[in-house]
PyMOL Python script that loads the backbone (N, CA, C, O; Angstrom):
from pymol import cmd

cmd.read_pdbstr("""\
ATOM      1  N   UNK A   1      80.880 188.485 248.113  1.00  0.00           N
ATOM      2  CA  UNK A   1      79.792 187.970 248.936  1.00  0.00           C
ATOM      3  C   UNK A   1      79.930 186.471 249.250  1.00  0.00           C
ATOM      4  O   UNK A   1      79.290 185.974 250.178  1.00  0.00           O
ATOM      5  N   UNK A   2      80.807 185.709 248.439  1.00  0.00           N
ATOM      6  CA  UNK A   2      80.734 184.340 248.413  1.00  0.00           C
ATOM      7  C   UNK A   2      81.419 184.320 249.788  1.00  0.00           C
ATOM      8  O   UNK A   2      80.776 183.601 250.553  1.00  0.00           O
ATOM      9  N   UNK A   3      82.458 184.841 250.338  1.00  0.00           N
ATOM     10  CA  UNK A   3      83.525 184.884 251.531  1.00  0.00           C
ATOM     11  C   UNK A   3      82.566 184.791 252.207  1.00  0.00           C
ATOM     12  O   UNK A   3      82.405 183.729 252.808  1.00  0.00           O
ATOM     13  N   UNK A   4      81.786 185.645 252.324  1.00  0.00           N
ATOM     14  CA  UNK A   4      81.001 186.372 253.408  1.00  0.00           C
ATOM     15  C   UNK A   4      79.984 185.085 254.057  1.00  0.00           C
ATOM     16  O   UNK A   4      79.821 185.068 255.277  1.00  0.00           O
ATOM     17  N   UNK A   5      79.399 184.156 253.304  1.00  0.00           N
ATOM     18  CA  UNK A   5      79.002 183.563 253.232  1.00  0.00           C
ATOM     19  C   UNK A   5      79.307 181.895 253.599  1.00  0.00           C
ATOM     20  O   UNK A   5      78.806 180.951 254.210  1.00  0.00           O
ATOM     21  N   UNK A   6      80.108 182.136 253.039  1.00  0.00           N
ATOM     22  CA  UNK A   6      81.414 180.760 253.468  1.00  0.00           C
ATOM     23  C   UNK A   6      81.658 180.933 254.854  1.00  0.00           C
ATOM     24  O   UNK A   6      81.648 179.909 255.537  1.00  0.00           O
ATOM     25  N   UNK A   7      81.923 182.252 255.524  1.00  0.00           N
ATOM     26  CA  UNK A   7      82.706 181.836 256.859  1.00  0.00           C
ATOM     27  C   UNK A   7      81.357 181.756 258.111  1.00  0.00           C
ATOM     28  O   UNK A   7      81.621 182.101 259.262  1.00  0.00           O
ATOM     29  N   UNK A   8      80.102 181.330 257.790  1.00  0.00           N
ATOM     30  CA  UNK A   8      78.837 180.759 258.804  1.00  0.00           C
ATOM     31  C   UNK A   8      78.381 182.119 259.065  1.00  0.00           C
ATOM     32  O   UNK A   8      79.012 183.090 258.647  1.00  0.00           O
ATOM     33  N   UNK A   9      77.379 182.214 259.698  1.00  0.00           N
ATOM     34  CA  UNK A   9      76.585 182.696 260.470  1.00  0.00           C
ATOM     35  C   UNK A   9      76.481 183.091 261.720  1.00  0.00           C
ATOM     36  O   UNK A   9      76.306 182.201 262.552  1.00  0.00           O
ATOM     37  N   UNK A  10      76.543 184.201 262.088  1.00  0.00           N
ATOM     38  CA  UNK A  10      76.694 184.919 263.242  1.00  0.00           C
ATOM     39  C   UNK A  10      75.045 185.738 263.878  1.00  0.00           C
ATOM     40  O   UNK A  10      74.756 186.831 263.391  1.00  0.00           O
ATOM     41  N   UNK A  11      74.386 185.299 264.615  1.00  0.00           N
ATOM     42  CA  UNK A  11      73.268 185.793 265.162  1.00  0.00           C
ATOM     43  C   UNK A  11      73.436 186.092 266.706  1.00  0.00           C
ATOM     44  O   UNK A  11      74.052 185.533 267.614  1.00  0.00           O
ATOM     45  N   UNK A  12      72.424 187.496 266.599  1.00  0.00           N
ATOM     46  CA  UNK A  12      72.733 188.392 268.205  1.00  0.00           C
ATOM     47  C   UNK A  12      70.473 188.880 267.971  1.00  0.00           C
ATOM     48  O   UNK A  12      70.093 189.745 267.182  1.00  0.00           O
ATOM     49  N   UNK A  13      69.708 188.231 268.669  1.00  0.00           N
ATOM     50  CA  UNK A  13      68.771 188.758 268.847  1.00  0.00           C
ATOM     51  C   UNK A  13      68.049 189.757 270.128  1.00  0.00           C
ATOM     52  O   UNK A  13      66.896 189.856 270.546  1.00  0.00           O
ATOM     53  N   UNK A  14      69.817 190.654 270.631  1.00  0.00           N
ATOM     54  CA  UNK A  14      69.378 191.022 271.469  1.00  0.00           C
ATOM     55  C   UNK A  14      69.278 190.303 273.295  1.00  0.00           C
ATOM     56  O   UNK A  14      68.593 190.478 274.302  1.00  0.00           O
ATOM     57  N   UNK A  15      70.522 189.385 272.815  1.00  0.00           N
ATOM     58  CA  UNK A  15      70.842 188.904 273.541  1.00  0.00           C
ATOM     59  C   UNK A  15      72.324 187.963 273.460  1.00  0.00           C
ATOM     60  O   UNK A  15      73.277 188.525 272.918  1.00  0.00           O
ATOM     61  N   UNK A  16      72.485 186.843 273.878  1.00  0.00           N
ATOM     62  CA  UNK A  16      73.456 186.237 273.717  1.00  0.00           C
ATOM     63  C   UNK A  16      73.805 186.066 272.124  1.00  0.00           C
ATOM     64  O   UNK A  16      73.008 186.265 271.207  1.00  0.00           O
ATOM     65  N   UNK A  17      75.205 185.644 271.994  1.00  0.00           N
ATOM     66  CA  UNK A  17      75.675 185.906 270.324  1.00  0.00           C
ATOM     67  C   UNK A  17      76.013 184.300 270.100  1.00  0.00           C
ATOM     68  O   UNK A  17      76.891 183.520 270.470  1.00  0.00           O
ATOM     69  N   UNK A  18      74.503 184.234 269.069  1.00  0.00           N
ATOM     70  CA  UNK A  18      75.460 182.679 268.438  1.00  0.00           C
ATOM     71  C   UNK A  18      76.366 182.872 267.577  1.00  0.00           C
ATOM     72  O   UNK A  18      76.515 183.981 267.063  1.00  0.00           O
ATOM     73  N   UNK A  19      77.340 181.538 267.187  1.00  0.00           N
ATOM     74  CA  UNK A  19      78.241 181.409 266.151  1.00  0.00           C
ATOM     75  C   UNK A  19      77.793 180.122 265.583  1.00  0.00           C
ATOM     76  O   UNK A  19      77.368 179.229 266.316  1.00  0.00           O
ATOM     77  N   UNK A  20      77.881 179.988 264.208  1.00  0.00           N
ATOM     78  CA  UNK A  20      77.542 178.367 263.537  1.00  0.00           C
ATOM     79  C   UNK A  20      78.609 177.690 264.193  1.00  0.00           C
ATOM     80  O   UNK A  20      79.718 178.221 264.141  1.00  0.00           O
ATOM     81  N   UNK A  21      78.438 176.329 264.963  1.00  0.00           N
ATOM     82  CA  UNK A  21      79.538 175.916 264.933  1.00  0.00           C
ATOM     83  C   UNK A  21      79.789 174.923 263.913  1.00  0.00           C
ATOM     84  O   UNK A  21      78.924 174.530 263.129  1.00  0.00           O
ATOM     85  N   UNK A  22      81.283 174.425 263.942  1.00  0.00           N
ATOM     86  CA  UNK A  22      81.726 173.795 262.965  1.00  0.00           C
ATOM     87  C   UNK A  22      82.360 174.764 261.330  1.00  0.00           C
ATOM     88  O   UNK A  22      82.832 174.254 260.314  1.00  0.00           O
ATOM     89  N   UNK A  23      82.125 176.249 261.630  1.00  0.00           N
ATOM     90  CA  UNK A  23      82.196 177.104 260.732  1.00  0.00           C
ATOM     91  C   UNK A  23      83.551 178.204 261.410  1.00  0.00           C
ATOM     92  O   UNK A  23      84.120 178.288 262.498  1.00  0.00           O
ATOM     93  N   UNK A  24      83.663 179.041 259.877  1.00  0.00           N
ATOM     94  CA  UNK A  24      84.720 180.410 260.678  1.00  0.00           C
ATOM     95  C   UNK A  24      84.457 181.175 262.022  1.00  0.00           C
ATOM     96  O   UNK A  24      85.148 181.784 262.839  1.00  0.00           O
ATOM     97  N   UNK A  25      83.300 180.899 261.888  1.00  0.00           N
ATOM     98  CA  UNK A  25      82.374 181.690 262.658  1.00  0.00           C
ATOM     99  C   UNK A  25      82.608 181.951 264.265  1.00  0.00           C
ATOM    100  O   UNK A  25      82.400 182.960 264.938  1.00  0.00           O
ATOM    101  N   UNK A  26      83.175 180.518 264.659  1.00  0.00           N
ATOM    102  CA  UNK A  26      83.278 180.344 265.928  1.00  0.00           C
ATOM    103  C   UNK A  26      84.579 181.102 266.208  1.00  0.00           C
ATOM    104  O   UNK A  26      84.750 181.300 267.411  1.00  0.00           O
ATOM    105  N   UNK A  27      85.846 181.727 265.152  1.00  0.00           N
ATOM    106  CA  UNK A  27      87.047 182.485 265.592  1.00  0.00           C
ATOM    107  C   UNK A  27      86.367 183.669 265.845  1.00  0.00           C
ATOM    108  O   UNK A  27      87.318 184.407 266.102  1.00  0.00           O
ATOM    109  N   UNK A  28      85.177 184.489 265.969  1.00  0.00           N
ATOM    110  CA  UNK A  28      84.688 185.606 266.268  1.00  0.00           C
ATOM    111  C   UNK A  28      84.119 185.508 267.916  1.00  0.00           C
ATOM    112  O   UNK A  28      83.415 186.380 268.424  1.00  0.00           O
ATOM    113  N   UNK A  29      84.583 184.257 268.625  1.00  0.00           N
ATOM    114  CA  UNK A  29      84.211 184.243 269.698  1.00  0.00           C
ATOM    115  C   UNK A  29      85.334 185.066 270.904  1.00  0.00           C
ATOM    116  O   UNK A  29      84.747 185.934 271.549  1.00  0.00           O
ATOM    117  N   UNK A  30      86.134 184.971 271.094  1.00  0.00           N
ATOM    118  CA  UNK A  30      86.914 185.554 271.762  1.00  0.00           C
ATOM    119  C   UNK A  30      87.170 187.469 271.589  1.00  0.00           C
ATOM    120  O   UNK A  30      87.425 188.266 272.492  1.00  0.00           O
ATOM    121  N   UNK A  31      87.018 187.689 270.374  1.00  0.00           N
ATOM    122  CA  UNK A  31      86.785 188.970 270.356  1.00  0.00           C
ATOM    123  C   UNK A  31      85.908 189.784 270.681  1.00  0.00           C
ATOM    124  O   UNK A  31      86.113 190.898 271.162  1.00  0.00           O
ATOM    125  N   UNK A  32      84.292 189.018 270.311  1.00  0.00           N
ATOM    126  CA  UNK A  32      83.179 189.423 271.166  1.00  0.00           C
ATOM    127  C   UNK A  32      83.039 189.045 272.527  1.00  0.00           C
ATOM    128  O   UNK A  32      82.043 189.501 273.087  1.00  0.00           O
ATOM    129  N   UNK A  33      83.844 188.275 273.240  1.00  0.00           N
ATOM    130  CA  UNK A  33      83.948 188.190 274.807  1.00  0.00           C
ATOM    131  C   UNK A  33      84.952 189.349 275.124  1.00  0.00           C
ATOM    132  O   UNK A  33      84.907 190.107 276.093  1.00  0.00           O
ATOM    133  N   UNK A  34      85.548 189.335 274.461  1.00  0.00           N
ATOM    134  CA  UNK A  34      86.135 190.870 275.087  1.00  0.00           C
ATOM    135  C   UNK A  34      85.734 192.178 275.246  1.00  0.00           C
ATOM    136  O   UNK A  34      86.295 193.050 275.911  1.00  0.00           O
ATOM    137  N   UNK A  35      84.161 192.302 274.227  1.00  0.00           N
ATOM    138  CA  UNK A  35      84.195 193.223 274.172  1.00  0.00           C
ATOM    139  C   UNK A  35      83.030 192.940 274.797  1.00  0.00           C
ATOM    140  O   UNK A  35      82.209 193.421 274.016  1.00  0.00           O
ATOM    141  N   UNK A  36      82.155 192.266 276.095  1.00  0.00           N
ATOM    142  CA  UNK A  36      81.162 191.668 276.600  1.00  0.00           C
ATOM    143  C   UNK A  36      80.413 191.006 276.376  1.00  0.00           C
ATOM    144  O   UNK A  36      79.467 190.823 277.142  1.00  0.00           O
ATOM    145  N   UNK A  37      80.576 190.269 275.003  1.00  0.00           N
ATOM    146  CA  UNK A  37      79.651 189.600 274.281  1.00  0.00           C
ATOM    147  C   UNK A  37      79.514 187.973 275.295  1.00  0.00           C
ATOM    148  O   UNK A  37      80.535 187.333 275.546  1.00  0.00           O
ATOM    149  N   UNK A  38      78.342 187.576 275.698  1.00  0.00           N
ATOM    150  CA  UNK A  38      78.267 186.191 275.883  1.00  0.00           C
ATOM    151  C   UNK A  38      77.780 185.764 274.551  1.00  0.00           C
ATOM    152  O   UNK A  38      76.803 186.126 273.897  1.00  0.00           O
ATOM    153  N   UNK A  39      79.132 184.517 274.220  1.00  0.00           N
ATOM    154  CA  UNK A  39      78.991 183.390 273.234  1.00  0.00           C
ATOM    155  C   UNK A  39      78.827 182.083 273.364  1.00  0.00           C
ATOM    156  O   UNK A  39      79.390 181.522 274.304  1.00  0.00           O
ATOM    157  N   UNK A  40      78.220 181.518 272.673  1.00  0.00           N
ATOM    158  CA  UNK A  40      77.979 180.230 272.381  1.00  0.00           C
ATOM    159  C   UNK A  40      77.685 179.556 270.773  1.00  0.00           C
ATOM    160  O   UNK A  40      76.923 180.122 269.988  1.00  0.00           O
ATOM    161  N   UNK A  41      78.260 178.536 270.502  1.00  0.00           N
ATOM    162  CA  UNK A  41      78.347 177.953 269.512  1.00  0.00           C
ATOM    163  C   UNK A  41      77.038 176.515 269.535  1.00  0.00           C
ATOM    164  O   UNK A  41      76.817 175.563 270.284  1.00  0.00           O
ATOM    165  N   UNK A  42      76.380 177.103 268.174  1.00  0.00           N
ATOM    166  CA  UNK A  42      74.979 176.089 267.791  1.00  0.00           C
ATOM    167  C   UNK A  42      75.165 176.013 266.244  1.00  0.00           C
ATOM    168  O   UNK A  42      75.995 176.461 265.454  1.00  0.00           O
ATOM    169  N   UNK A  43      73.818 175.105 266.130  1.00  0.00           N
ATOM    170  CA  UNK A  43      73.627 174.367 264.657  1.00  0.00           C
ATOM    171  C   UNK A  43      72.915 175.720 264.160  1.00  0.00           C
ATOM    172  O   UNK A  43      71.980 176.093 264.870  1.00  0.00           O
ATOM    173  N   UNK A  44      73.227 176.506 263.040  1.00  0.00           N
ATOM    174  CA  UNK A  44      72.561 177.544 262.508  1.00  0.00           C
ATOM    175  C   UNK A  44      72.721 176.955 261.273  1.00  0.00           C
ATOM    176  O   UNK A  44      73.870 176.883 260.839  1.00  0.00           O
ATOM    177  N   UNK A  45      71.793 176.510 260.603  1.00  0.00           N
ATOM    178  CA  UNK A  45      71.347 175.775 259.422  1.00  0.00           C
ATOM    179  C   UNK A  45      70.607 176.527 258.823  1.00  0.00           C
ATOM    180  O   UNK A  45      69.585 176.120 258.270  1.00  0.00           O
ATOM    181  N   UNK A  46      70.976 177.738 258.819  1.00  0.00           N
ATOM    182  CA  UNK A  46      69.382 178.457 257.650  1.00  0.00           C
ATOM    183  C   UNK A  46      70.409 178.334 256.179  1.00  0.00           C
ATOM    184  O   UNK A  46      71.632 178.197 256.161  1.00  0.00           O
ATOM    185  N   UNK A  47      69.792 178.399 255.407  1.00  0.00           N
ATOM    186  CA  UNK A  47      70.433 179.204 253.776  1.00  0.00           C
ATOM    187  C   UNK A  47      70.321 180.109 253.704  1.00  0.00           C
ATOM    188  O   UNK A  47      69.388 180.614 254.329  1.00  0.00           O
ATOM    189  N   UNK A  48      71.343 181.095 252.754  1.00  0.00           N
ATOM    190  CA  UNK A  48      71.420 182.133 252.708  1.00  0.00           C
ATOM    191  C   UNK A  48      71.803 182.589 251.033  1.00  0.00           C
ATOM    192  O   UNK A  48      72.522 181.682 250.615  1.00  0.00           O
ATOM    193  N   UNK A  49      71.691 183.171 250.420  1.00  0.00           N
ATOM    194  CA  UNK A  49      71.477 183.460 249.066  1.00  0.00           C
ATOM    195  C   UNK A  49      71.755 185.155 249.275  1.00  0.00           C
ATOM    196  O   UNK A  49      71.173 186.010 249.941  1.00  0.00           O
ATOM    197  N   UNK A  50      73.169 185.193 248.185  1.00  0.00           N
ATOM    198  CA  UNK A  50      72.928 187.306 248.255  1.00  0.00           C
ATOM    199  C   UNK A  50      72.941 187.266 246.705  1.00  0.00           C
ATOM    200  O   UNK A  50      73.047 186.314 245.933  1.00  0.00           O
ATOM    201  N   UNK A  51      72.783 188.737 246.470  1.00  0.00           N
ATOM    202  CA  UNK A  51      73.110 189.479 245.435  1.00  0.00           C
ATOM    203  C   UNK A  51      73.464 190.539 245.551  1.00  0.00           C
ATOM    204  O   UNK A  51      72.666 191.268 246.141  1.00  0.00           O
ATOM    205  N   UNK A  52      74.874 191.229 245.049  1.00  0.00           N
ATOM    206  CA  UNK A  52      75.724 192.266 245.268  1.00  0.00           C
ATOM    207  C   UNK A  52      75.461 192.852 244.054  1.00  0.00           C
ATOM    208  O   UNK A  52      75.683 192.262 242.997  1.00  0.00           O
ATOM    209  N   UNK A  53      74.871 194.290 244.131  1.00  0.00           N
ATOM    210  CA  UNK A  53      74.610 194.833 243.484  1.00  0.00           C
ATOM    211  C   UNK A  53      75.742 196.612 243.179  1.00  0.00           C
ATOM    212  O   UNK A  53      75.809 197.715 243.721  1.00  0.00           O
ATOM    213  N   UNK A  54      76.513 195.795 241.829  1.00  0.00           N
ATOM    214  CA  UNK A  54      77.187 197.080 241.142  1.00  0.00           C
ATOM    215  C   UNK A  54      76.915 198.016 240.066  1.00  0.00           C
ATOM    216  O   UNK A  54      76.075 197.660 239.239  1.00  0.00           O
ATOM    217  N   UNK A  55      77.473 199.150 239.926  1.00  0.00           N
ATOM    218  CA  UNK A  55      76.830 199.600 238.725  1.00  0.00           C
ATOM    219  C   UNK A  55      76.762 199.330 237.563  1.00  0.00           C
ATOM    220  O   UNK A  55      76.011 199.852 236.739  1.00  0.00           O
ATOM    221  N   UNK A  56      77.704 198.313 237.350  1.00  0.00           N
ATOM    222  CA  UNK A  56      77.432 197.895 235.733  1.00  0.00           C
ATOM    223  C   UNK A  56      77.391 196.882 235.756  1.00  0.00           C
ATOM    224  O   UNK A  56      77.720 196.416 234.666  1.00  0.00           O
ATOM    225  N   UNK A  57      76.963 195.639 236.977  1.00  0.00           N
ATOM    226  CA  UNK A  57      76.799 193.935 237.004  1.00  0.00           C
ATOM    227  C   UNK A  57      76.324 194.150 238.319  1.00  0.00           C
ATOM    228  O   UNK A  57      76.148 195.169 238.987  1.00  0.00           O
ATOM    229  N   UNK A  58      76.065 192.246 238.649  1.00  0.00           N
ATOM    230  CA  UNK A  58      75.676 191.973 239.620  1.00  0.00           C
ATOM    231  C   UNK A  58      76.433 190.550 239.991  1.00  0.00           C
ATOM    232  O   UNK A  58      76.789 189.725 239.150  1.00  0.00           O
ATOM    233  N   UNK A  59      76.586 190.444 241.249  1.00  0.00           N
ATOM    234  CA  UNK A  59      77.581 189.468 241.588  1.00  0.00           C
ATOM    235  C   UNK A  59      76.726 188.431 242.532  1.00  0.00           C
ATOM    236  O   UNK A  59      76.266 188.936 243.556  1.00  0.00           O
ATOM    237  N   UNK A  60      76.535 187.422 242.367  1.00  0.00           N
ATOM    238  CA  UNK A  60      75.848 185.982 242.967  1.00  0.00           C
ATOM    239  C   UNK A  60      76.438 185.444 244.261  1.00  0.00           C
ATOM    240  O   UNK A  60      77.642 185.621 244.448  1.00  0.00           O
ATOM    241  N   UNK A  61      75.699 184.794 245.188  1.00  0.00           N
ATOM    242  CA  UNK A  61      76.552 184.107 246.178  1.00  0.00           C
ATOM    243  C   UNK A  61      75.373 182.675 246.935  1.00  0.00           C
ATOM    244  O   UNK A  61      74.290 182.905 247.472  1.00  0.00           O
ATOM    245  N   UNK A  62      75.756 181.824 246.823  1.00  0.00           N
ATOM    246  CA  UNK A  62      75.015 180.623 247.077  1.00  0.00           C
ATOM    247  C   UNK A  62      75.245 180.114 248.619  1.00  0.00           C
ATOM    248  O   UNK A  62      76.294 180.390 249.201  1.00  0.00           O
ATOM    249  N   UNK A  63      74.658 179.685 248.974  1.00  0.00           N
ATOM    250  CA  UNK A  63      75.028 178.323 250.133  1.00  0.00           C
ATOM    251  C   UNK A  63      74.864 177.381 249.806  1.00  0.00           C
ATOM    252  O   UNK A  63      73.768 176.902 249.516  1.00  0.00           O
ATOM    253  N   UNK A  64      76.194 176.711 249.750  1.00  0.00           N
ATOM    254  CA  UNK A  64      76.311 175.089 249.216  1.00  0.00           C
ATOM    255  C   UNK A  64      75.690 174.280 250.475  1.00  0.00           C
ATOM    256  O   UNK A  64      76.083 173.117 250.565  1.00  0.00           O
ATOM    257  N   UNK A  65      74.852 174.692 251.382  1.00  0.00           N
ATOM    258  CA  UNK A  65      74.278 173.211 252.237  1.00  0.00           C
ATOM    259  C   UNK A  65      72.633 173.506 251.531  1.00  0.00           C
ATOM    260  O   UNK A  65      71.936 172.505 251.364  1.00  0.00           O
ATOM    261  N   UNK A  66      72.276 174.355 251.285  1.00  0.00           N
ATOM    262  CA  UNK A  66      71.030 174.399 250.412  1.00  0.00           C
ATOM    263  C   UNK A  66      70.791 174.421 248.495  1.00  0.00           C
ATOM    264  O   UNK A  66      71.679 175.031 247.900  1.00  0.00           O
ATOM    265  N   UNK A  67      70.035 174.001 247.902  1.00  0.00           N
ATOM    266  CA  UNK A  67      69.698 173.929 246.703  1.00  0.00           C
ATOM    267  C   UNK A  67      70.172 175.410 246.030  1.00  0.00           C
ATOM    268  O   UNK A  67      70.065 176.435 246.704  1.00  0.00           O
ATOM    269  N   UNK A  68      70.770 175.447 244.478  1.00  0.00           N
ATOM    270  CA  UNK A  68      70.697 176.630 244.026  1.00  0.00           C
ATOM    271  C   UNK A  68      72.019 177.004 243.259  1.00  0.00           C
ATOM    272  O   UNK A  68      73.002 176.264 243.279  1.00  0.00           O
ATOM    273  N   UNK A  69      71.999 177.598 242.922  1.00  0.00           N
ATOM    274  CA  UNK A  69      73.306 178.103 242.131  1.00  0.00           C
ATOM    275  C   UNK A  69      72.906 179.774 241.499  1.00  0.00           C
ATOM    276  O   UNK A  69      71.825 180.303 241.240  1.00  0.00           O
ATOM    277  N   UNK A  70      74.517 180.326 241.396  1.00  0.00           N
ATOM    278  CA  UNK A  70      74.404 181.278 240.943  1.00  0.00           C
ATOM    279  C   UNK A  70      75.137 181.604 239.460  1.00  0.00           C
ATOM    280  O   UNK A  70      76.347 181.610 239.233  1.00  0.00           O
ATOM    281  N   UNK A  71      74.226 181.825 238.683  1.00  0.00           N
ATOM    282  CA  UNK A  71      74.815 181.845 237.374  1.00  0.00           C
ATOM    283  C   UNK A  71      74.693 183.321 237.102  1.00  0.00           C
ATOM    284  O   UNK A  71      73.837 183.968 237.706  1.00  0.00           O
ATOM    285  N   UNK A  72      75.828 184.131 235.866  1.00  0.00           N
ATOM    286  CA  UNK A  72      75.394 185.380 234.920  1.00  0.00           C
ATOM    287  C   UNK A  72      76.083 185.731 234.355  1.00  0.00           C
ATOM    288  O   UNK A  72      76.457 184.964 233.468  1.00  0.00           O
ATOM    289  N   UNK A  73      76.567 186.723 234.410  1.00  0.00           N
ATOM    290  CA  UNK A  73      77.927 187.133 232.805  1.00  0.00           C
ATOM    291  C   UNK A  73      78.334 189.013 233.234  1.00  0.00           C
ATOM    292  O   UNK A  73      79.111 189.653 232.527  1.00  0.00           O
TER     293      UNK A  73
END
""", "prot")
cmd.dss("prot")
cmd.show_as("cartoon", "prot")
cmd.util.cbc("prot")
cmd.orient("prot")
C-alpha cells in the first residue's frame, strides 16, 4: 500500500482526469489520452492513510506530506 500511495493521486469525478502534479502520477497521462481520457495536471494535496487488511496481520501506509505514522508487528 505504501507504493500505492507514494506514486500521487489520480481523480476522475466524472469528468476530466486529474493527476497530482509533481508526482508518478502525471506518467498515467498519455495512456488515459489514448484511451479518451482528457488530462490535466493540479495540486491534489489531500492525505491519505490505508490499512491492508490480511489474514493473519495488517499492513500500514502513511502520507509523508501529512501528520502520522504507521506503526505494528
Amino acid at each position: 500500500p505504501q507504493s500505492a500511495i507514494n506514486t500521487g493521486h489520480i481523480v476522475n469525478l466524472n469528468g476530466p482526469t486529474e493527476l497530482e502534479e509533481h508526482t508518478n502520477a502525471v506518467q498515467f497521462a498519455a495512456p488515459l489520452q489514448a484511451l479518451g481520457h482528457h488530462t490535466y495536471n493540479t495540486n491534489l494535496n489531500s492525505g491519505l492513510h490505508v490499512i491492508m487488511i490480511e489474514p493473519h496481520r495488517l499492513i500500514g501506509a502513511v502520507d509523508s506530506r501529512r501528520e502520522g505514522s504507521a506503526k505494528g508487528y
